[in-house]
GUKOL-224103 format. One line per field, with one value per residue: residue in one letter; x, y, z of N, C-alpha, C in turn. Coordinates in steps of 0.02 Angstrom, whole numbers, plus 50000, padded with zeros to 5 digits. Layout:
residu <- [a	...];
n_px <- [X	...];
n_py <- [Y	...];
n_pz <- [Z	...];
ca_px <- [X	...];
ca_py <- [Y	...];
ca_pz <- [Z	...];
c_px <- [X	...];
c_py <- [Y	...];
c_pz <- [Z	...];
***
This chain:
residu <- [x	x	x	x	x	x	x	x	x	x	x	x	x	x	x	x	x	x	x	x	x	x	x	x	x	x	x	x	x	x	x	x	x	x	x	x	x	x	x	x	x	x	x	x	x	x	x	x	x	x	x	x	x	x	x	x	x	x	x	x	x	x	x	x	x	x	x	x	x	x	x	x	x	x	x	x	x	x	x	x	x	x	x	x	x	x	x	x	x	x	x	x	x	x	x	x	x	x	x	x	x	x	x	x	x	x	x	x	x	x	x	x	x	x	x	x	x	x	x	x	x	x	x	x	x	x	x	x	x	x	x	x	x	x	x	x	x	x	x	x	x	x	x	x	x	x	x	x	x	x	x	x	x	x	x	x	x	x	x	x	x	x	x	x	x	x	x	x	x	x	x	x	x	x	x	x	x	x	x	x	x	x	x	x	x	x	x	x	x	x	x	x	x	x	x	x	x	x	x	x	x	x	x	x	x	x	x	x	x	x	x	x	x	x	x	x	x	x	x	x	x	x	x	x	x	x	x	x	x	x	x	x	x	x	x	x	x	x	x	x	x	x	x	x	x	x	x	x	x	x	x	x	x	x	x	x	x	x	x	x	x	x	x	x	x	x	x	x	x	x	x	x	x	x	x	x	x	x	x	x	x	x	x	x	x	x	x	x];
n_px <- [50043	50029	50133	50070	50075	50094	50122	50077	49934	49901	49821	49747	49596	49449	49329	49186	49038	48842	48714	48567	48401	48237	48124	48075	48190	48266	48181	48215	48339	48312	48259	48358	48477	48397	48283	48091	48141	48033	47885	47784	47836	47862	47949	48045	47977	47996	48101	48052	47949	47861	47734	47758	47692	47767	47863	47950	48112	48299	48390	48552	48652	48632	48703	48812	48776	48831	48979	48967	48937	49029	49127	49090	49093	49271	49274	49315	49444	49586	49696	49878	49824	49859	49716	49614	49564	49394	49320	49432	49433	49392	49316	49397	49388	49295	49242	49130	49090	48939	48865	48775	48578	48508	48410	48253	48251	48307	48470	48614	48770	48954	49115	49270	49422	49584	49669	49770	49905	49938	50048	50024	50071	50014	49912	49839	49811	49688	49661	49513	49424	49290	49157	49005	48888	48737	48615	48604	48737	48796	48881	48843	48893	49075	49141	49270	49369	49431	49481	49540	49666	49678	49825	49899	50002	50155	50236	50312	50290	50220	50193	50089	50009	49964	49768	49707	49612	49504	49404	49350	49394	49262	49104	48982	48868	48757	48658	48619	48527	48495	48426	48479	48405	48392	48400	48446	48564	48552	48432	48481	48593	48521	48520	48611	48749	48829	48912	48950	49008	48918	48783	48810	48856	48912	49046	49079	49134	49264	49298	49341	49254	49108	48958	48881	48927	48864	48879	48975	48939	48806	48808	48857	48772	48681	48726	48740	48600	48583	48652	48570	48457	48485	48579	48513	48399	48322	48344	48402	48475	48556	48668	48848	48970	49034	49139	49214	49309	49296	49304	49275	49199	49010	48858	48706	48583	48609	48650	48659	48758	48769	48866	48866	48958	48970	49050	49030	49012	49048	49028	49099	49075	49043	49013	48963	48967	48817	48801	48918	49006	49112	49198	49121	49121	49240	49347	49249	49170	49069	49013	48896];
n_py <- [49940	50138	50246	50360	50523	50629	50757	50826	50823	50858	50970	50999	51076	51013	51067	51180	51097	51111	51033	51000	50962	50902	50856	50721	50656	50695	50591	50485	50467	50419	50312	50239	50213	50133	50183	50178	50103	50040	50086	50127	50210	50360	50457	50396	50408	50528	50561	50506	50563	50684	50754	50715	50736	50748	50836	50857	50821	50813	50687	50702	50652	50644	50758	50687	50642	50711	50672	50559	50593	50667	50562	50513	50599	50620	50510	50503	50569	50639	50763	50687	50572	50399	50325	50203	50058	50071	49967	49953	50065	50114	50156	50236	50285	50412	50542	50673	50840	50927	51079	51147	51096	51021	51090	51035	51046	51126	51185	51116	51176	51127	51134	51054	50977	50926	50853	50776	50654	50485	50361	50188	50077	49944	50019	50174	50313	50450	50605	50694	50838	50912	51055	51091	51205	51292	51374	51494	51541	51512	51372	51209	51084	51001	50892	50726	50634	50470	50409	50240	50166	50016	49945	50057	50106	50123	50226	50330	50413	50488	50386	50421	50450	50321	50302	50282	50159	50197	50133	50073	49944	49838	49806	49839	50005	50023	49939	49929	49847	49795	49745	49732	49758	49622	49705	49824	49903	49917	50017	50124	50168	50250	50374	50444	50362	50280	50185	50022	49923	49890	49839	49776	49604	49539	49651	49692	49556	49594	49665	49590	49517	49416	49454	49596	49738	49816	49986	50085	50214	50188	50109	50167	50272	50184	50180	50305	50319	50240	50311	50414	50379	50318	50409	50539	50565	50527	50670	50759	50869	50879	50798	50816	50779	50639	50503	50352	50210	50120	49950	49820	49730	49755	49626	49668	49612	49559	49570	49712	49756	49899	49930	50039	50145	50265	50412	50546	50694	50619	50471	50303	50182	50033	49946	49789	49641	49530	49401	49362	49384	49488	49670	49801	49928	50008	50116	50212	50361	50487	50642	50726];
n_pz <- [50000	49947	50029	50180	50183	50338	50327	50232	50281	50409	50503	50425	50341	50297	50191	50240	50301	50294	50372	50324	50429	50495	50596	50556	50547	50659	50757	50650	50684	50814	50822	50735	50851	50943	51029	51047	51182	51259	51201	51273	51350	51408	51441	51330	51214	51195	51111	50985	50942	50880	50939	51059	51250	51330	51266	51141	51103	51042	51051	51138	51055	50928	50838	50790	50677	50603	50568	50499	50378	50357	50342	50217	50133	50151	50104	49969	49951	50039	50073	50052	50073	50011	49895	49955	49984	50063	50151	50240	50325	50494	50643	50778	50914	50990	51044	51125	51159	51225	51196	51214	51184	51061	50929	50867	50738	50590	50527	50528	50555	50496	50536	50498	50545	50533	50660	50691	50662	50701	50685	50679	50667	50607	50553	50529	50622	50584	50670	50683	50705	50765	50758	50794	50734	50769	50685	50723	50770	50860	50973	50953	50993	51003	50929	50922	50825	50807	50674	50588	50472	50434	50373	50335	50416	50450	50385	50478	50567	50739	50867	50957	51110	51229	51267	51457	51526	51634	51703	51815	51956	52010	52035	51931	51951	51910	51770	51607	51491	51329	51185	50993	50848	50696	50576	50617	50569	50448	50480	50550	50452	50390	50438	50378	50373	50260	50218	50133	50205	50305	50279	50154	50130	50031	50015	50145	50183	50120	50197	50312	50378	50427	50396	50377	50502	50626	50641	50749	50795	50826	50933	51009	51047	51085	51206	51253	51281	51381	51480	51490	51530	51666	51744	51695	51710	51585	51530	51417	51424	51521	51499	51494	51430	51326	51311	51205	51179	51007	51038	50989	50847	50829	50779	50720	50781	50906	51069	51193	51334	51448	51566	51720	51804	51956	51994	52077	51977	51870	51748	51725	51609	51533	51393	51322	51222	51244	51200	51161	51234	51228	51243	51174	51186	51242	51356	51402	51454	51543	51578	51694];
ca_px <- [50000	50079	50130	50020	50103	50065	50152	50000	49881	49885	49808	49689	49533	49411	49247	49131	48974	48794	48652	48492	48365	48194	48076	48080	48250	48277	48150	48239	48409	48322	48250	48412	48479	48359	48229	48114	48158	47968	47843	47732	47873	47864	48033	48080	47937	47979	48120	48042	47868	47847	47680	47749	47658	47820	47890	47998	48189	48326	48444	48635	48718	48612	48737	48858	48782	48880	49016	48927	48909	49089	49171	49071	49145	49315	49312	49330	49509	49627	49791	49909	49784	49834	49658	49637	49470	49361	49306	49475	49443	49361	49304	49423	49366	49249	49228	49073	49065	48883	48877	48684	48518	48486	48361	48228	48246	48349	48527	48693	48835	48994	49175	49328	49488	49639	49715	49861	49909	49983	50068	50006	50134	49977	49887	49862	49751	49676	49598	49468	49411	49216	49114	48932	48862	48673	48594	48637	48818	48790	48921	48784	48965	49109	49180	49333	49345	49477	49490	49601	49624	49716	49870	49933	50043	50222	50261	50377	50267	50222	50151	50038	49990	49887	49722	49714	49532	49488	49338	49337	49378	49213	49029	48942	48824	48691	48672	48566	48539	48431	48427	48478	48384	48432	48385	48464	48620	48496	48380	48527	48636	48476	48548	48687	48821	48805	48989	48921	49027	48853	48738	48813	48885	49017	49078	49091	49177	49312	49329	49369	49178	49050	48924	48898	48938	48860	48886	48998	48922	48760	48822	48877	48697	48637	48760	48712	48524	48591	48677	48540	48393	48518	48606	48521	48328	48302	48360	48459	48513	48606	48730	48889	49020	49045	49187	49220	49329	49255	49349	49262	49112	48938	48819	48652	48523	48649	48605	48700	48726	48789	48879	48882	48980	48969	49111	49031	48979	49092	49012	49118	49036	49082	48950	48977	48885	48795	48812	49009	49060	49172	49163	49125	49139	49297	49356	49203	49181	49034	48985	48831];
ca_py <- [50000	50177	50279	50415	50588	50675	50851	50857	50803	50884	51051	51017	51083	50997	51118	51173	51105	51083	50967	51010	50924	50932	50813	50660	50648	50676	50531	50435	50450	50396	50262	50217	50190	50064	50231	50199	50006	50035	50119	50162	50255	50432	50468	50379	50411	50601	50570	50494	50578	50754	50769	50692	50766	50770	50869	50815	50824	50766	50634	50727	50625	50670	50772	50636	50628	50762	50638	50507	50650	50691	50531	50493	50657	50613	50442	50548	50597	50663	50761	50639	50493	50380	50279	50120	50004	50093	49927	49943	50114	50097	50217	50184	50313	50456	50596	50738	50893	50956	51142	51158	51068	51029	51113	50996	51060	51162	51170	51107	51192	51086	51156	50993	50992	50862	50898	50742	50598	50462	50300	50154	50040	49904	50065	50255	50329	50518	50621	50735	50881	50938	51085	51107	51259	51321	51407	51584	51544	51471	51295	51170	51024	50971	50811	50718	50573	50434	50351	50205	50139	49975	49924	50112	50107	50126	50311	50344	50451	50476	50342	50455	50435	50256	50300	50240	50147	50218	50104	50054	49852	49824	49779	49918	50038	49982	49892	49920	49785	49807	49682	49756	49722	49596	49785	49896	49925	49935	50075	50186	50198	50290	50440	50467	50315	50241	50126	49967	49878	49901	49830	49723	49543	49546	49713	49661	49501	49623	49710	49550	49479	49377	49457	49660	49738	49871	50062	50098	50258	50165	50055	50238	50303	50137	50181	50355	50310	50214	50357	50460	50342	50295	50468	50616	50586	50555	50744	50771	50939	50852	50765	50869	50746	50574	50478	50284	50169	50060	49900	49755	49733	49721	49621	49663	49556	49547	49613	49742	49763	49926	49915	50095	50163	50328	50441	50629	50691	50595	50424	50278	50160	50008	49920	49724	49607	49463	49347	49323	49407	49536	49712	49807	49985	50027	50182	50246	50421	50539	50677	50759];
ca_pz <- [50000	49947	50089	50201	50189	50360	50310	50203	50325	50482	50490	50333	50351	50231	50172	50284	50257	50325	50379	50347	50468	50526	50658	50545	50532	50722	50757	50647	50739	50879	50809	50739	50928	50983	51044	51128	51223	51266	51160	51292	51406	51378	51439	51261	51177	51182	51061	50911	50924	50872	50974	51124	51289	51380	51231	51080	51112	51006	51088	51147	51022	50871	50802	50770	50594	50542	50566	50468	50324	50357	50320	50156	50101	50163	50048	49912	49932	50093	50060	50085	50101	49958	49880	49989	50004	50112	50211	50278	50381	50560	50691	50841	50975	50978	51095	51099	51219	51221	51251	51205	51176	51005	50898	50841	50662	50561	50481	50572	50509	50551	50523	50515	50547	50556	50687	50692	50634	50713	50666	50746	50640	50577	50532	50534	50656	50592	50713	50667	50786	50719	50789	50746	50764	50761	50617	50743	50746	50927	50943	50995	50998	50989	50912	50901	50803	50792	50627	50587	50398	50423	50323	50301	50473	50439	50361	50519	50614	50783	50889	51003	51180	51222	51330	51495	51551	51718	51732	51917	51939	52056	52016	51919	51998	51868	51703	51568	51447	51263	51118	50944	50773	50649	50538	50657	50548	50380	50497	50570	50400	50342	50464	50347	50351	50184	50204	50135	50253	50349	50227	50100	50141	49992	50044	50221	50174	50088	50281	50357	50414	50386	50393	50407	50556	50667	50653	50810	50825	50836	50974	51058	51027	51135	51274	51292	51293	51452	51514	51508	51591	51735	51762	51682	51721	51517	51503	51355	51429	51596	51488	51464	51380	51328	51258	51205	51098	50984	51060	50953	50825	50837	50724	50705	50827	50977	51145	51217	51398	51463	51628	51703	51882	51993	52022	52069	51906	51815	51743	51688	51543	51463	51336	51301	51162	51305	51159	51154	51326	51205	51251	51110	51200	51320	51397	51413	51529	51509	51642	51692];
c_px <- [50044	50075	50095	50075	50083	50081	50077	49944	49861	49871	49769	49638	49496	49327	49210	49089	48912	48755	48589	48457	48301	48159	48102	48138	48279	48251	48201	48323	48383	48295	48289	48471	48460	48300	48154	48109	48080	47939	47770	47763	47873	47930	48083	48040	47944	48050	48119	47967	47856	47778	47705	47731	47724	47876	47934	48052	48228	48368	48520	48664	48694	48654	48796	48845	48801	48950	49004	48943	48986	49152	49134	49097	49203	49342	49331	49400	49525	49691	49824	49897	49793	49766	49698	49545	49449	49330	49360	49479	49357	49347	49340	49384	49333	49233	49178	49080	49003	48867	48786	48659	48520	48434	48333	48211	48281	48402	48601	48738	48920	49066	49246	49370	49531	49675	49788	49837	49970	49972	50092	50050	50074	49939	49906	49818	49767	49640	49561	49423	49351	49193	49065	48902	48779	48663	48622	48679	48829	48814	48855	48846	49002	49127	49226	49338	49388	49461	49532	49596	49691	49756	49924	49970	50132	50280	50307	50347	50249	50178	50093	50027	49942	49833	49724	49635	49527	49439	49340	49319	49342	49161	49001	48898	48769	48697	48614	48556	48466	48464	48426	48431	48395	48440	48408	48515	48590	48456	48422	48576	48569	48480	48620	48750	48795	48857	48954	48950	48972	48773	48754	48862	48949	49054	49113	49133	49244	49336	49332	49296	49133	48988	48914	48907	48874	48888	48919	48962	48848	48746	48837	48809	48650	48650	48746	48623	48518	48616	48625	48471	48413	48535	48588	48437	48301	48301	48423	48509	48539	48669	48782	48941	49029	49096	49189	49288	49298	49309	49331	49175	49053	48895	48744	48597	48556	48630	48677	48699	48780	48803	48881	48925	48970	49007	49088	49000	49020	49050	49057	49104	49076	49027	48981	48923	48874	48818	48862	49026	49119	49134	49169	49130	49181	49301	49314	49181	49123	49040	48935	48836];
c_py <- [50062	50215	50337	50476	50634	50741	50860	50864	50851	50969	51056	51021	51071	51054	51115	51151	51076	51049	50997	50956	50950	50867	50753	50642	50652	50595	50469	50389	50398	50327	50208	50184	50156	50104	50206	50109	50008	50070	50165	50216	50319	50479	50457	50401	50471	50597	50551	50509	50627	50780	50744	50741	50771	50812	50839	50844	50781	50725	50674	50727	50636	50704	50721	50638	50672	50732	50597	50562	50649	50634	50500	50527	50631	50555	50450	50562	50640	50690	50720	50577	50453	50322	50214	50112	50046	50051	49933	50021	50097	50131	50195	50215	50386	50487	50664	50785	50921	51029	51180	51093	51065	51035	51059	50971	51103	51155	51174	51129	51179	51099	51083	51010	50921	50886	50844	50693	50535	50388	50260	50064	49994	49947	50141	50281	50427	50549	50680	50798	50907	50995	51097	51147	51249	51373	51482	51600	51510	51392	51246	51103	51030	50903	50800	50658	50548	50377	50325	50167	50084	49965	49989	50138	50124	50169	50334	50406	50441	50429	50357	50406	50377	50289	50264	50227	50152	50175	50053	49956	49832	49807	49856	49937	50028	49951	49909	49877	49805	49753	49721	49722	49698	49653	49824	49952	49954	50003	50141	50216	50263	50373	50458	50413	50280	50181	50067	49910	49845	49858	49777	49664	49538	49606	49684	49601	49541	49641	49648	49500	49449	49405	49556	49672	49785	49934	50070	50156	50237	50128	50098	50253	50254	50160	50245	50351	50291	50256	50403	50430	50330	50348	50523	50635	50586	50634	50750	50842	50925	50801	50833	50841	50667	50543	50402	50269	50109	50000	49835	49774	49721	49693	49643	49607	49548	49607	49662	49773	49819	49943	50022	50109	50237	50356	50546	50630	50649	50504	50372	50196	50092	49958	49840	49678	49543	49404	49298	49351	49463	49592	49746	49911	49999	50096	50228	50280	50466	50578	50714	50818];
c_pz <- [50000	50037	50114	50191	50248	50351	50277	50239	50365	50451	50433	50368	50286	50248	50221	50265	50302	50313	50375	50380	50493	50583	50644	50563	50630	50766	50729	50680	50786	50880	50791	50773	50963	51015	51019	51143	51220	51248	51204	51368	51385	51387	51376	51213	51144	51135	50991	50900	50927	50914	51050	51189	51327	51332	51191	51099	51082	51069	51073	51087	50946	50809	50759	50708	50561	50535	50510	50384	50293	50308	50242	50127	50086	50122	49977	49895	50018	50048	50091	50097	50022	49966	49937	50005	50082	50186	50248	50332	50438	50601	50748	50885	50944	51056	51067	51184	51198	51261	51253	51189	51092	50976	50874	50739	50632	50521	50535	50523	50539	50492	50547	50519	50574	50584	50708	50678	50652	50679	50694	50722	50593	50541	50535	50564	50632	50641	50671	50716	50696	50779	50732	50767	50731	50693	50644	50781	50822	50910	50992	51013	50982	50981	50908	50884	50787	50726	50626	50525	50422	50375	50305	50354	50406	50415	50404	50541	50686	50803	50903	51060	51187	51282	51374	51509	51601	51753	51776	51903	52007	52016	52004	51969	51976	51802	51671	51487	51361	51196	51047	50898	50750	50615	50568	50606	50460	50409	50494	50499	50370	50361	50435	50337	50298	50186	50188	50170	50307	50348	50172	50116	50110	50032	50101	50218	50150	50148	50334	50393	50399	50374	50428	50471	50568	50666	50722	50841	50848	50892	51031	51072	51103	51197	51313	51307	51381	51501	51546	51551	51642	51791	51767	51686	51661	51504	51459	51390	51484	51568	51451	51402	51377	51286	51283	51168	51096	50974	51015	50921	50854	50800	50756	50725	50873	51018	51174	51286	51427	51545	51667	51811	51900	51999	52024	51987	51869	51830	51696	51654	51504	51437	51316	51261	51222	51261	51162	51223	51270	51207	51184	51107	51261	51325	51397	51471	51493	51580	51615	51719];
***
């Protein structure tokens, strides 16, 4: 595989560009997430039902699909990125600061930037730093997003720092457990990830699997759902930040059981498929 060039890299800012969105399209995020576990809870109900009596609110993590948006763009061409099979890039870790509520409708306007690039020797991990502002210039997030395209390690750049997992070796403080869709990964691409790694069997056989995977950010989406029924009173506006890495796949019909602990505001998170016993979200930290 030719080599990455980070001189080119770092410091690129690819085009600004926005999301239009209105109700449906929030709904369907949340539907996308596994929203609501129970149809007749109104705590869930109030994010995929524009009439809901306890009021419609998007879900924290909503924005993420300007990520989703971002990297369909991004398969297009990187300075520095030579062409390589797209099944071979992966989401490792993902971090969001939430500095507002999100509007139930409107236009996200979300500014990228690469801000380094390290070399992880088997691969190349980019990071990506996103803010999404409001239609009246107000930042409703921040993102930061670890990609990793296997095979393109070895350019002779820096390693970067490994995360450490803080998550407390005791018996969680609660657990919340929900059963994915065989369709989950067919519902949620419809919020913007198109990768047919997601969706099409051959494809997916090209990225190493039998059978598509799971959307990581989809598998994030579950974990803050858990965050927020355990921690935040189903209030979207009591979560401040959450970050993971996406430690192992998920298919599509596996149960996912989110372990969660206490520490002051600080909550730490890790998500496992019940199926295999592999976790499939580590270093997971949000606060409220």
């Amino acid at each position: 595989m030719p080599t990455l060039d980070p001189a080119q890299l770092v410091g690129y800012r690819p085009p600004p560009f926005s999301v239009a969105y209105d109700e449906h399209d929030v709904a369907l995020y949340a539907l996308g997430v596994g929203a609501p576990a129970d149809p007749l809870d109104p705590d869930e109900l109030k994010f995929v039902y524009e009439l809901s009596g306890a009021g419609f609110v998007a879900l924290p993590t909503f924005s993420t699909i300007a990520l989703s948006r971002l990297v369909t763009t991004l398969l297009g061409g990187l300075p520095g990125v030579p062409d390589f099979n797209p099944m071979l890039l992966v989401h490792g870790e993902h971090a969001i600061t939430l500095l507002r509520p999100t509007p139930t409708r409107g236009t996200l306007e979300v500014r990228p930037h690469v801000s380094a690039v390290y070399d992880k020797g088997s691969g190349a991990v980019i990071i990506i730093d996103l803010g999404v502002f409001a239609p009246d210039g107000g930042e409703i997030a921040t993102h930061q997003a670890s990609l990793f395209i296997r095979g393109m390690g070895g350019f002779g750049g820096e390693r970067g720092a490994s995360s450490v997992d803080l998550t407390p070796d005791r018996a969680p403080d609660m657990t919340h457990e929900e059963r994915t869709s065989p369709a989950q990964a067919l519902l949620y691409r419809l919020s913007g990830d198109s990768n047919p790694l997601h969706a099409d069997p051959a494809l997916a056989a090209l990225g190493g699997f039998d059978r598509p995977i799971l959307h990581g950010l989809c598998s994030y989406g579950y974990a803050a759902r858990a965050i927020l029924k355990h921690r935040c009173g189903s209030d979207p506006a009591r979560l401040r930040e959450m970050r993971a890495r996406f430690a192992k796949p998920v298919f599509p019909g596996e149960t996912l059981r989110t372990d969660l602990w206490r520490d002051g505001d600080q909550i730490f998170f890790r998500t496992t498929v019940v199926e295999r016993g592999e976790v499939a979200l580590s270093h997971g930290m949000a606060r409220t």
